[in-house]
N, C-alpha and C positions, 0 to 999 in steps of 0.2 A: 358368734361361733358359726363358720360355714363350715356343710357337711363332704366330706369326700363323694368321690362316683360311686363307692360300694354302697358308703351310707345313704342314698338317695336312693342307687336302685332296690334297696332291700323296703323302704318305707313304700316306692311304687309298689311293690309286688303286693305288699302286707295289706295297705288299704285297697288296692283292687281284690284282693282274698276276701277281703271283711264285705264291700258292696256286694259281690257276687254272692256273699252267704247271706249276708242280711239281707240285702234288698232284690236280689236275684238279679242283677245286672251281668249283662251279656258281657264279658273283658275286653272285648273287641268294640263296645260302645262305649268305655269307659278311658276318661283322661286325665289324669293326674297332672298339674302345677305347680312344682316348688318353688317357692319365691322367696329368694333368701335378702332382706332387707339389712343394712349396715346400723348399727347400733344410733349411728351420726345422721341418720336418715326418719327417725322414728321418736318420736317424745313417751315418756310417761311421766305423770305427776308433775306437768309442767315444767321441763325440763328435755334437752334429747338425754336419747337413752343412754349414750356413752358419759355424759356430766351425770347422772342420777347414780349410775352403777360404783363412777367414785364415790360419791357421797355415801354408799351404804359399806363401806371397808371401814 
């Protein structure tokens, strides 16, 4: 599942809220990375993810 533009910008916003309260970070020194990996790109349980995810239907 990739996120649209809205849904990205809404999780920047949300964990740069969360640093600045928890941890007192400055917004302006703070950088967010989403890194959206393909299911075909990524294993669990020995396996990629996309062959495991059929297996569990």
């Amino acid at each position: 599942m990739f996120l649209s533009k809205a849904q990205k910008a809404q999780i920047i916003a949300d964990i740069t809220q969360s640093l600045v309260k928890v941890l007192g970070k400055k917004p302006e020194h703070t950088h967010i990375v989403i890194q959206e990996i393909a299911d075909e790109d990524w294993g669990f349980e020995g396996l990629p993810t996309d062959e495991w995810k059929k297996k569990q239907k």
